[in-house]
N, C-alpha and C positions, 0 to 999 in steps of 0.2 A: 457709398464712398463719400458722396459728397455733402448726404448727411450728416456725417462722422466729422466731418472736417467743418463745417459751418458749427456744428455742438462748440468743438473743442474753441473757435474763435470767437463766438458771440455767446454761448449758453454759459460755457463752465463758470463763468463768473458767477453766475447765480449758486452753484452750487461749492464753490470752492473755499465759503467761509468754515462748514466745520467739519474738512477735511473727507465731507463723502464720499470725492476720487480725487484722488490724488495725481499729480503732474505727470507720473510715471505709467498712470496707466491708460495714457493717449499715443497713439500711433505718433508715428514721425511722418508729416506727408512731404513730398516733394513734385515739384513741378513735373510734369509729363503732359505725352501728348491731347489729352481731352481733359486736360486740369490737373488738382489735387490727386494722389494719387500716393499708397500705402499697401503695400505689398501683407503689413498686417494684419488689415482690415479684412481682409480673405483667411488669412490663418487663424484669426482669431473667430471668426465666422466658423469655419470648418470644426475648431476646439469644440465650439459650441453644440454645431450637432452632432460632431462623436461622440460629447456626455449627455446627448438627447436633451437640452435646454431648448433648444430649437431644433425645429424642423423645416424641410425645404416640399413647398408642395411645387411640381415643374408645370408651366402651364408654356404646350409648344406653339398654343395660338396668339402667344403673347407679342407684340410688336417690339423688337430688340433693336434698338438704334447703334448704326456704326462706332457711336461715341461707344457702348458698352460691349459691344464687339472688341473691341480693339485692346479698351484696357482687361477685359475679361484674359483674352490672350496672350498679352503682356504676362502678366501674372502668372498665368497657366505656366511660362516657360521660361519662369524663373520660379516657378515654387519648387520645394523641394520633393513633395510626393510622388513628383511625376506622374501626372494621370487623373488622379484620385481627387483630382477638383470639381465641386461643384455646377454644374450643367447653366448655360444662362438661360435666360427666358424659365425666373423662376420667381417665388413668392417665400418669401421665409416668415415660421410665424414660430410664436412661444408656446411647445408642448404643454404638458398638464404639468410636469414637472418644472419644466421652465416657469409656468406660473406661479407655480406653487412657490419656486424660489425666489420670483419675485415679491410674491405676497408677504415670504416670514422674514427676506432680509433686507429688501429697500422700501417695504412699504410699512412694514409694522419692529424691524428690528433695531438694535442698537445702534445701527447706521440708517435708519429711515431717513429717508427726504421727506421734507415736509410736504404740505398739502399744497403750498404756493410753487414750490419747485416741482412739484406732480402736474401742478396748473402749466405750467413754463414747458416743461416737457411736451404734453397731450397740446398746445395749442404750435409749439415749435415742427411734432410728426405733422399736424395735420397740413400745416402749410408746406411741409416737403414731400408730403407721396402725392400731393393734391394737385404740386407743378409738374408741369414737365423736367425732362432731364436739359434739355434745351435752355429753359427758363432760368434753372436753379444753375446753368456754369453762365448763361450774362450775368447773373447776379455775383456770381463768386468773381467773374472773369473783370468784372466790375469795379468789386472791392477790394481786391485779391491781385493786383496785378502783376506782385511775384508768383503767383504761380499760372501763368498764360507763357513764361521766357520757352517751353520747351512744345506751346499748343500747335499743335497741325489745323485747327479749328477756330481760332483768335480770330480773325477776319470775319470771317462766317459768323461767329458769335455775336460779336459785336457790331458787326457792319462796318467794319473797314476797310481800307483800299491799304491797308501797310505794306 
């Protein structure tokens, strides 16, 4: 989520000179409780592995912080499948297909990103799976301070007394 939402405000620019995504195909996020926060980012996630683009490997030993608790549930009980959401304490990676479709249409197709915007990318993941979630909402919570108006966590984040 909060990937998704630092791309769209600090990367796209890199990307948005020859129309390789367009405006429209960015979530709308809006302020909630543990940040940024996009109800599409889950449905479009889900899209993804019902046409098997992606996969969810579940790992229950995984340490799941309250912040992703809460918005996990958020979500859950407002999506429309009722139920059929994604499990938290999970890992999501790109099938064979997924790759595959990375490979013929953004890496080598008539919409390829270049080799500098492939560089922008690979060096943009590694510094977000590599922080914590903690790190990455002071940094949002930071920059971003319209979306803190609705934070249960703003204090805490940032070390405030407000």
């Amino acid at each position: 989520m909060k990937m998704i939402f630092l791309f769209k405000k600090e990367l796209y620019v890199h990307f948005k000179q020859g129309d390789t995504i367009s405006d429209s195909a960015f979530p709308n996020f809006e302020a909630y409780d543990y940040g940024p926060y996009s109800s599409q980012v889950y449905e479009d996630l889900e899209f993804l592995v019902n046409i098997e683009l992606v996969a969810i490997k579940s790992d229950n030993n995984a340490e799941v912080l309250d912040e992703e608790k809460a918005e996990y549930k958020y979500w859950s009980i407002t999506n429309a499948d009722n139920g059929s959401a994604t499990p938290i304490g999970r890992t999501f990676m790109l099938t064979s297909i997924g790759k595959e479709f990375v490979k013929e249409e953004l890496l080598s197709g008539k919409n390829a990103i270049t080799p500098n915007q492939l560089l922008i990318l690979e060096k943009f993941k590694s510094r977000c799976v590599s922080a914590s979630l903690k790190s990455l909402l002071h940094y949002v919570y930071s920059k971003y301070g319209d979306m803190t108006t609705k934070s249960k966590i703003k204090n805490q984040i940032l070390g405030t007394n407000e």
